[in-house]
PATORVO-327301 format. One record per residue (C-alpha): x, y, z; residue in three letters; residue number from 1. Coordinates in nm, 3 decimals. Last residue first. Layout:
<fises>
+---------+---------+---------+--------+-----+
!    east !   north !      up ! residu ! num !
+---------+---------+---------+--------+-----+
!       X !       Y !       Z !    Ala ! NUM !
...
+---------+---------+---------+--------+-----+
</fises>
This chain:
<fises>
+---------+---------+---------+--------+-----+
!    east !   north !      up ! residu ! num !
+---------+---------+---------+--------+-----+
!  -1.779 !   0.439 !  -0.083 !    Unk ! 143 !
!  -1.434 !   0.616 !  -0.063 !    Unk ! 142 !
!  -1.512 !   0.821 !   0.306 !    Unk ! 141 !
!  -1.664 !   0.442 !   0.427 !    Unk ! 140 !
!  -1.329 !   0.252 !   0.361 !    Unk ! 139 !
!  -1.328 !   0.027 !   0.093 !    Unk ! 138 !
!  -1.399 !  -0.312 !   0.148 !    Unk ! 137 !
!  -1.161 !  -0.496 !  -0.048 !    Unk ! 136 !
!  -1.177 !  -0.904 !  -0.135 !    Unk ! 135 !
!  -1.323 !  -0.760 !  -0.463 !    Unk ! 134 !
!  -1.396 !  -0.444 !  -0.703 !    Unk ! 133 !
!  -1.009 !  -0.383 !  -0.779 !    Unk ! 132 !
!  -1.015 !  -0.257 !  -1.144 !    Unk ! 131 !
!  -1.231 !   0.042 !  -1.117 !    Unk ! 130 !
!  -1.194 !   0.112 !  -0.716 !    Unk ! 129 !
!  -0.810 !   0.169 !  -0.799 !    Unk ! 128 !
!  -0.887 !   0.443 !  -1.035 !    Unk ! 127 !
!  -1.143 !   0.632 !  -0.831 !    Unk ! 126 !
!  -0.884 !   0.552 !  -0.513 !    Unk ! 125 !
!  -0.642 !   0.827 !  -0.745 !    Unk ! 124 !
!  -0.883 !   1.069 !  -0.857 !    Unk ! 123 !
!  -1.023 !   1.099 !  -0.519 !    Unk ! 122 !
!  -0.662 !   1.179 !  -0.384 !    Unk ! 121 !
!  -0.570 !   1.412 !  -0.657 !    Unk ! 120 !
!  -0.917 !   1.588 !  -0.573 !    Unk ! 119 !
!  -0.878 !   1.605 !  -0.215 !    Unk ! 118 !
!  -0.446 !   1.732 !  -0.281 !    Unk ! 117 !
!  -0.221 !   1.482 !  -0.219 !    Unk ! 116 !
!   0.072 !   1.540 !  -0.007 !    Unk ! 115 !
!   0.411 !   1.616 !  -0.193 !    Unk ! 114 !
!   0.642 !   1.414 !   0.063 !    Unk ! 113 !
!   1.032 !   1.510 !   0.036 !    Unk ! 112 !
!   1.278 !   1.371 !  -0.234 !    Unk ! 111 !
!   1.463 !   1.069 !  -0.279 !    Unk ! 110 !
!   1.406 !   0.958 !   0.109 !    Unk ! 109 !
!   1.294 !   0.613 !   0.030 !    Unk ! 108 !
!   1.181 !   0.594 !  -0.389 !    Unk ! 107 !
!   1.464 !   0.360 !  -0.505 !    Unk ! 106 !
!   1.598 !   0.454 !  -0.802 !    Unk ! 105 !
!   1.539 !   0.419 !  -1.125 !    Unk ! 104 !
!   1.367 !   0.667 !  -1.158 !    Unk ! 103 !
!   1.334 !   0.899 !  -0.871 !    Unk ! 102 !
!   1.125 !   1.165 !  -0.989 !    Unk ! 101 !
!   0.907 !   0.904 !  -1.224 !    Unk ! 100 !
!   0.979 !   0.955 !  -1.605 !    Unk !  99 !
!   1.025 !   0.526 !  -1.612 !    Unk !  98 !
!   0.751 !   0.473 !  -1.421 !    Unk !  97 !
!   0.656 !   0.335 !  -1.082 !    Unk !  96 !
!   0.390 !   0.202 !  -0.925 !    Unk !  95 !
!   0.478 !   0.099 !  -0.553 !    Unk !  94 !
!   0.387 !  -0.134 !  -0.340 !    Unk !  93 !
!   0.503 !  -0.166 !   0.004 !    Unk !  92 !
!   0.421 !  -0.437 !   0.269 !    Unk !  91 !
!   0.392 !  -0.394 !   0.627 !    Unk !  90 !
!   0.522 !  -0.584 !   0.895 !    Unk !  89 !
!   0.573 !  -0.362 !   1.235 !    Unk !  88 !
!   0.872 !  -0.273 !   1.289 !    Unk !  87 !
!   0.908 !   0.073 !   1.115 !    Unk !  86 !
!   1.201 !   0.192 !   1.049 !    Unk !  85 !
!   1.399 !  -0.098 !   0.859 !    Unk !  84 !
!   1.064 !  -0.253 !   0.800 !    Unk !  83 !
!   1.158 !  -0.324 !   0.459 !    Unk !  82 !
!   0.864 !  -0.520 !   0.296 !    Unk !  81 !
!   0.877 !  -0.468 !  -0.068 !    Unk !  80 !
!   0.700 !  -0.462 !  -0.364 !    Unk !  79 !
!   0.767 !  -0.199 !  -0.671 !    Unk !  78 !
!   0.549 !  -0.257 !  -0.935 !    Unk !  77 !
!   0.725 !  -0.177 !  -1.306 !    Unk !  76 !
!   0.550 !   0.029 !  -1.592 !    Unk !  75 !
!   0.261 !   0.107 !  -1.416 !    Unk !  74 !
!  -0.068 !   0.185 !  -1.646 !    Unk !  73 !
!  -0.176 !   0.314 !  -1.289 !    Unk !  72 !
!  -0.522 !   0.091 !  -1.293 !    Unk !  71 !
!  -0.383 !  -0.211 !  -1.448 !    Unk !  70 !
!  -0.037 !  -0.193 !  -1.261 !    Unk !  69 !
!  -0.222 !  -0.134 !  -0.983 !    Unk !  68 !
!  -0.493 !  -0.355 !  -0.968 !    Unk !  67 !
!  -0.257 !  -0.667 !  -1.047 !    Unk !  66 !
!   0.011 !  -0.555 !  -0.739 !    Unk !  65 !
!  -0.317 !  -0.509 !  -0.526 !    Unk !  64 !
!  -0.443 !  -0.878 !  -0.601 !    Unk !  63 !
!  -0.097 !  -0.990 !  -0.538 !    Unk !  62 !
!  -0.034 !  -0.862 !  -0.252 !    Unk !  61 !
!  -0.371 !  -0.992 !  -0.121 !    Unk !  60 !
!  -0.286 !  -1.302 !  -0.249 !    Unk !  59 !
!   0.061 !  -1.320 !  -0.100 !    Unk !  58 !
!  -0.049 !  -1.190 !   0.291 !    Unk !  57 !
!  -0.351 !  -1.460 !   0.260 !    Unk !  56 !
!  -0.113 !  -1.750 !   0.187 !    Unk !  55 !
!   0.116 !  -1.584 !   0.480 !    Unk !  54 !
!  -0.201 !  -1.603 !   0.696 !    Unk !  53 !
!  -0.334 !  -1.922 !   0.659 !    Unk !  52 !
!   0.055 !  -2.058 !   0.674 !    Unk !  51 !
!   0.109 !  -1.884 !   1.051 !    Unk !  50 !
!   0.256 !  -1.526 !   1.032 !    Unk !  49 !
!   0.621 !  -1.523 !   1.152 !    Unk !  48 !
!   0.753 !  -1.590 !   0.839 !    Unk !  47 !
!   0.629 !  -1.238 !   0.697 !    Unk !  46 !
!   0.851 !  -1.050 !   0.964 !    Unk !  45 !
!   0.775 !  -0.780 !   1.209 !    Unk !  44 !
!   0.430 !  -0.964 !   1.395 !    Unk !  43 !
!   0.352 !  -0.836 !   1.751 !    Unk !  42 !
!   0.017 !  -0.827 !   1.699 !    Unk !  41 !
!  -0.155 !  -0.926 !   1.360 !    Unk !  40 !
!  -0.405 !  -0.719 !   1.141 !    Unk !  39 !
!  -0.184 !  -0.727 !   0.833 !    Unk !  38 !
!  -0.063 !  -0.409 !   0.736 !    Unk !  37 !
!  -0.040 !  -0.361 !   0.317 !    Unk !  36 !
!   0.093 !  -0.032 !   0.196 !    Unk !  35 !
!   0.017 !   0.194 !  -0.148 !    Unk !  34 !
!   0.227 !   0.419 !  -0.307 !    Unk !  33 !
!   0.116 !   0.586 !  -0.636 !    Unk !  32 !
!   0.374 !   0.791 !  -0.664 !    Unk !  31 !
!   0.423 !   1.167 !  -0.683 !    Unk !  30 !
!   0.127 !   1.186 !  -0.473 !    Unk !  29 !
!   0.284 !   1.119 !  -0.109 !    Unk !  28 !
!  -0.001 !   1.079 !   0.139 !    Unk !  27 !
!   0.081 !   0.676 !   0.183 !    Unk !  26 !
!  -0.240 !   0.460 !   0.089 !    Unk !  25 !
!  -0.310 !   0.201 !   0.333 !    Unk !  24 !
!  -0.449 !  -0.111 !   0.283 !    Unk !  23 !
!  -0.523 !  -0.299 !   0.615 !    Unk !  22 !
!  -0.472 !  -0.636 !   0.578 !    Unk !  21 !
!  -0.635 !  -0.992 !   0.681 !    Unk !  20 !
!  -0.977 !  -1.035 !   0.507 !    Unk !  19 !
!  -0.881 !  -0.699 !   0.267 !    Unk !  18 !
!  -0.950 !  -0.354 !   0.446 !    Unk !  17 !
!  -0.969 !  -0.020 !   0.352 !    Unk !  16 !
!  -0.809 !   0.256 !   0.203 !    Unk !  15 !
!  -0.632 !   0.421 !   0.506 !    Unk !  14 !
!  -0.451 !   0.726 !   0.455 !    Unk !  13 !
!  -0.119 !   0.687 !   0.516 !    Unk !  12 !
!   0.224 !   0.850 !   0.677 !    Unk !  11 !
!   0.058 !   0.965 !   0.991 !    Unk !  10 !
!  -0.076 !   0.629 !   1.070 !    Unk !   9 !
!   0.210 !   0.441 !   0.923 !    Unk !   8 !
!   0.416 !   0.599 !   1.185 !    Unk !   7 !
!   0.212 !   0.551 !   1.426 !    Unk !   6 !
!   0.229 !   0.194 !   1.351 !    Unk !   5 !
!  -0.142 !   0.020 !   1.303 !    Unk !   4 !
!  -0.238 !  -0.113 !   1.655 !    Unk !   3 !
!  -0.364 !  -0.487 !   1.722 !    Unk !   2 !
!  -0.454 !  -0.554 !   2.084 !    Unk !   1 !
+---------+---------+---------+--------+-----+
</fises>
């Protein structure tokens, strides 16, 4: 049976759901940091999903990776899929900016979690539901 991480459980808020992914959002708001989860058992690396799948994985990626960058005025998307602590595969995409608290660096452990406050966090999924309006069904607490 498929189980999101419980680490990605208490790190995200879920989003809602693309055909094959779970979008998360992680509760950090000094980035917009969003995480794709397939809906897979037992999967940890991208070439272990079968062609159908890894097609899907890359357009959903890239749908998100196009929403953000239009919705966040981004000035670079961050996309990666680590799984250093977590096992199961997940993919992270990050806006970043150049004034961002950990510019240029990578954003793992640069400083601790600021969680998002209700308003921050409808502010943010208000500005992702205006550019991505397809392939995601939002979860019901963002409809």
């Amino acid at each position: 049976m498929y189980r999101i991480h419980p680490q990605l459980v208490n790190d995200g808020i879920w989003v809602g759901d693309f055909s094959l992914s779970t979008l998360l959002l992680i509760n950090d708001a000094q980035y917009p940091w969003f995480v794709l989860v397939p809906r897979r058992e037992d999967v940890s690396e991208v070439f272990q999903l079968d062609e159908d799948d890894r097609q899907q994985l890359l357009n959903e990626s890239c749908w998100l990776a196009e929403a953000l960058k239009d919705a966040f005025s981004a000035h670079k998307i961050n996309i990666a899929a680590l799984g250093n602590m977590v096992p199961q595969l997940h993919v992270h995409h990050i806006v970043r900016y150049r004034d961002d608290p950990a510019w240029p660096a990578p954003v793992w452990g640069k400083l601790p979690a600021v969680p998002y406050t209700e308003d921050e966090l409808k502010d943010c999924i208000k500005r992702l539901q205006q550019v991505l309006t397809a392939n995601l069904v939002y979860a019901e607490r963002f409809r």
